[in-house]
N, C-alpha and C positions, 0 to 999 in steps of 0.2 A: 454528507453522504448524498452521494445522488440514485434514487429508489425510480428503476424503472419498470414499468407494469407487463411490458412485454420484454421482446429478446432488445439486446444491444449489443452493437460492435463496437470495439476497442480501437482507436490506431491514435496518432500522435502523439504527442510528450505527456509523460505524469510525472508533475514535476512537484515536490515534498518540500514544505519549509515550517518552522515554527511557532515562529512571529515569536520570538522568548521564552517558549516554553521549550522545558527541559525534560527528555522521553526519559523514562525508567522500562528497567528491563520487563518484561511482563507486557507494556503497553501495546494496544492495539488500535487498529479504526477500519472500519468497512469504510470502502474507496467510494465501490459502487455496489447497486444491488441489482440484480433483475431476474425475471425466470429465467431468461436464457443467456450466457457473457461466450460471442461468438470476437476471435480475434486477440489480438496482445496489443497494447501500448508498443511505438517505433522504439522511445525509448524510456527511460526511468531516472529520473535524475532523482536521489536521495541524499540529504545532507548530512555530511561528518556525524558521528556519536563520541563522548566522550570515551578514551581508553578502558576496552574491556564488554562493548556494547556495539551493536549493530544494527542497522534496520533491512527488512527484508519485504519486498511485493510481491505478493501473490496471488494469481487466482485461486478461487477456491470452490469452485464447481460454479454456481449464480452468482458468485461474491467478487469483489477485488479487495484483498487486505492488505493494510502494509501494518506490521508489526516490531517491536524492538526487542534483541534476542538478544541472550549473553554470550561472550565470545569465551570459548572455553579455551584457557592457557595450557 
């Protein structure tokens, strides 16, 4: 996580990988932190989840979160 003390702007790639570890639905991670998240990421590259499972980026007011949802059939 990167915890900034004042504002930050967003722009270029947020790009997500595992390195072997395997997300369950539920999982979460603060991206970024700061008082203030002014701008978006260009783009979001997120990898594949097993059938049934998804990941999703988000800001969240101060926050950047990418979380793993479940896909409702």
């Amino acid at each position: 996580m990167l915890v900034v003390t004042g504002d930050a702007s967003l722009a270029g790639d947020l790009v997500v990988a595992f390195g072997g570890y395997e997300p369950k639905a539920g999982d979460r991670w603060t991206i970024v932190l700061a008082a203030r998240l002014d701008g978006d990421f260009r783009a979001v590259h997120l990898p594949a989840l097993p059938e049934g499972l998804r990941l999703e980026a988000v800001p969240m007011g101060a926050a950047y979160e990418v979380r793993v949802v479940s896909v409702e059939e």
